[in-house]
C-alpha positions in Angstrom: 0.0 0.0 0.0 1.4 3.5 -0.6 2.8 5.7 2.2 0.5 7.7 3.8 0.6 11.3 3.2 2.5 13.6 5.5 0.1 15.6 8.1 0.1 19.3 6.9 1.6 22.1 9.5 -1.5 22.4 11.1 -2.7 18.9 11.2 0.5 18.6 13.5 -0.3 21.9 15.5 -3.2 20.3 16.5 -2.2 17.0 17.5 0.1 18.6 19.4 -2.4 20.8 21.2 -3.9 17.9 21.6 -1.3 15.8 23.1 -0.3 18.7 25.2 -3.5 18.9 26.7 -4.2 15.1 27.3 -0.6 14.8 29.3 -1.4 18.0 31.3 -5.0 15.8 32.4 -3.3 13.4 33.4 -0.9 14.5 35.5 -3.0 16.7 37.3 -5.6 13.5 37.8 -3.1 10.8 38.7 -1.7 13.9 41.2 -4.9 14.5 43.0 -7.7 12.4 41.8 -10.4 12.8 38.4 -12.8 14.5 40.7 -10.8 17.2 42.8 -9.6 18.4 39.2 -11.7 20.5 37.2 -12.0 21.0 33.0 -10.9 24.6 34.0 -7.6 23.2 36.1 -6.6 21.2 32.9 -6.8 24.1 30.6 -5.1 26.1 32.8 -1.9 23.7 32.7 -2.0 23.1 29.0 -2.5 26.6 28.7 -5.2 26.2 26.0 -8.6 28.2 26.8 -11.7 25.9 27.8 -13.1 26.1 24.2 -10.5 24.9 23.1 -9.8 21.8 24.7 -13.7 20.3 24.7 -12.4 21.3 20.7 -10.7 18.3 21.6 -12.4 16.4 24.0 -15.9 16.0 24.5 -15.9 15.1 27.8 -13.7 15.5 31.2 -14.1 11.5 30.6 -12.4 11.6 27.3 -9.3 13.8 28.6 -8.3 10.0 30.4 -8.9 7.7 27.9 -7.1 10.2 25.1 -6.4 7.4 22.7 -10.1 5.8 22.2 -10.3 6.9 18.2 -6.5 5.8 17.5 -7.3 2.4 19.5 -10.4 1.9 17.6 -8.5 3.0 14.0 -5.4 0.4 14.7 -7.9 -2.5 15.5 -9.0 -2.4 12.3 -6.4 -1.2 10.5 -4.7 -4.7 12.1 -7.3 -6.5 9.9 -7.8 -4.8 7.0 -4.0 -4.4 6.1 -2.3 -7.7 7.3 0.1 -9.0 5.1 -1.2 -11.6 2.1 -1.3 -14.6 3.8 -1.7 -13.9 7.4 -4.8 -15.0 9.2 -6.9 -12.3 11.3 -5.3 -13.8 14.8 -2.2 -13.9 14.1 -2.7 -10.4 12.3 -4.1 -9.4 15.9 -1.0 -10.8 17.7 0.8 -8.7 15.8 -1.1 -5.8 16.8 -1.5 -7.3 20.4 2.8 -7.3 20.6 3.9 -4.2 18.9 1.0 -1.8 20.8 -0.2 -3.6 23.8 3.1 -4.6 25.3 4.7 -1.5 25.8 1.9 0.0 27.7 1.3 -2.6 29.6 5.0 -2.3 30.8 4.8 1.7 31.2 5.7 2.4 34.5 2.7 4.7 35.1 0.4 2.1 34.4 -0.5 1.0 37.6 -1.6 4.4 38.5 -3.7 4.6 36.0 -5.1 1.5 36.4 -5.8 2.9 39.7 -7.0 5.9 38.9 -9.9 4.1 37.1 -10.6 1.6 39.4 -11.1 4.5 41.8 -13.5 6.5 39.6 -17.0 5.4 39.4 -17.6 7.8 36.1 -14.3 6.8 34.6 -15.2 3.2 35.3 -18.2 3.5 33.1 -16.6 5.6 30.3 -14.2 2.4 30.1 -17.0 -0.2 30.1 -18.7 1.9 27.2 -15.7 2.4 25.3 -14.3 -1.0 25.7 -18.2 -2.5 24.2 -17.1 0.0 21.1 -14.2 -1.3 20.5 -15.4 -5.0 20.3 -18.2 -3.7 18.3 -15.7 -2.6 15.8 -13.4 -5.3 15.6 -15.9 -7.9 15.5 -17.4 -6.0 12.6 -13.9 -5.9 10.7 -13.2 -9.1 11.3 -16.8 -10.4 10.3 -16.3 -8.2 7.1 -13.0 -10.0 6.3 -14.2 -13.5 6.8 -17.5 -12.7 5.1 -19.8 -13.2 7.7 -22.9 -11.7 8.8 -22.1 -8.6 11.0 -23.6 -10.2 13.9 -21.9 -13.4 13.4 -21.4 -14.7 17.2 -17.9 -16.6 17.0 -16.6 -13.1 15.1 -17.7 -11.3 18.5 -16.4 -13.6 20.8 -13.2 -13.7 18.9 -12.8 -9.9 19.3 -14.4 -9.6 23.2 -11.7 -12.5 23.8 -8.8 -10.7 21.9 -9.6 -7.2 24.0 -9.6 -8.9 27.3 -5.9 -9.9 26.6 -4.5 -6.3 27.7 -6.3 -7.0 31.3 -4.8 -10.4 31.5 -1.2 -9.1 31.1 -1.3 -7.0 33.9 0.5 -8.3 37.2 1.9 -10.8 34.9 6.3 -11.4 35.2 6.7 -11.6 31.3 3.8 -9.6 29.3 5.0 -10.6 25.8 5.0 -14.6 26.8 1.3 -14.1 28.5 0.2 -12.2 24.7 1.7 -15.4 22.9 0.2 -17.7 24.9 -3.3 -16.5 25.0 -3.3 -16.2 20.9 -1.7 -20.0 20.8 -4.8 -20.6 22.8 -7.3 -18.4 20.7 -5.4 -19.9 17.4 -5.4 -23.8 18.8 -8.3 -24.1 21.2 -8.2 -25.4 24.6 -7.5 -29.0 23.9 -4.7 -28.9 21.7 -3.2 -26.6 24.9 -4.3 -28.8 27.6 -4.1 -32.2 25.7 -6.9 -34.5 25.4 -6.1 -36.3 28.7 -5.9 -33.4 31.0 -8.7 -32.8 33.4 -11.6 -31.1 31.7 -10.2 -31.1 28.6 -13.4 -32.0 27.0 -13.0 -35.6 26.1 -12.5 -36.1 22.0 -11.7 -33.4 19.9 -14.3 -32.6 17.2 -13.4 -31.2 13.6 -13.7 -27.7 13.5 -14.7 -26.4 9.9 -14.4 -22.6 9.6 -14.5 -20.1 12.8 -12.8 -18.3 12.7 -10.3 -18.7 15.4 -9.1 -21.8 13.7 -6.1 -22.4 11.7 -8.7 -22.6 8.7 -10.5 -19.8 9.4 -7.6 -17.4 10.8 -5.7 -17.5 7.4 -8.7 -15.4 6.1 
């Protein structure tokens, strides 16, 4: 695919503004809590005027969770452009070790993690956003395999795929836990466990086309 173009001048101006304003909410929050900081505060330290930053943001919400549209862009730009050949879970593990990892390691993320936790209203905003994103993928990924856009094992695969960030966390090696979930995605159960492990699930039965199978997953 060709290059995409370069952003113009002001294209950058504003991500920047953008960017300056989303690290100058979160500093301020993670400092002394979503609630004791106002939209005002956070203009005030990115020194942007209040019109300007809901320009931005439409919500005190949406100051935390900064990335939502690029999150939701890469997740189907993971699908849509993987390589000739490549299957939509591996395409996702891709995704999942190139943009997942490194956040999950960023030393501030605990903080954050907190920092939601702690937040009723931010709590929410993340439960809403996180249904979005699954509603997208599992769209792309239905679209790519041909399926009809409520196709159930195309929503499982992408509820299963965006709960992989949360199992990372607390984990020793982040990059082993984000292979080992996709082997298991990829595989199923019973070729992880083995057939004689308890509750693996007795015989295995030929699986023709979902698309978390080897079959399927080459697209």
């Amino acid at each position: 695919m060709p290059d995409s173009p370069t952003p113009g001048r002001r294209e950058r101006k504003k991500a920047a503004t953008r960017q300056a304003i989303a690290d100058a909410a979160l500093e301020l929050f993670l400092e002394h809590g979503f609630d004791r900081v106002s939209v005002r505060d956070v203009a005030e330290q990115a020194d942007v005027s209040t019109t300007t930053l809901f320009a931005h943001f439409p919500s005190k919400e949406a100051l935390v969770f900064d990335r939502e549209q690029d999150v939701d862009a890469a997740l189907a730009a993971a699908v849509r452009e993987r390589p000739h050949g490549q299957g939509v879970v591996e395409a996702l593990r891709a995704h999942a070790l190139e943009s997942w990892v490194p956040i999950v390691t960023d030393p501030r993320r605990a903080r954050f993690t907190a920092l939601v936790g702690d937040t009723p209203a931010l709590r929410e905003y993340g439960e809403r956003m996180w249904m979005r994103h699954a509603h997208t993928l599992s769209t792309v990924i239905a679209q790519e395999l041909d399926r009809e856009p409520d196709d159930l094992a195309c929503a499982a695969l992408a509820r299963f795929v965006l709960e992989i960030p949360a199992l990372t966390t607390g984990r020793r090696d982040p990059r082993a836990t984000v292979e080992t979930v996709f082997d298991l995605l990829l595989h199923g159960w019973q070729a992880h466990a083995g057939p004689s492990a308890p509750g693996a699930g007795g015989p295995a039965r030929p699986v023709t086309g979902g698309p978390a199978s080897p079959q399927a997953a080459r697209g």
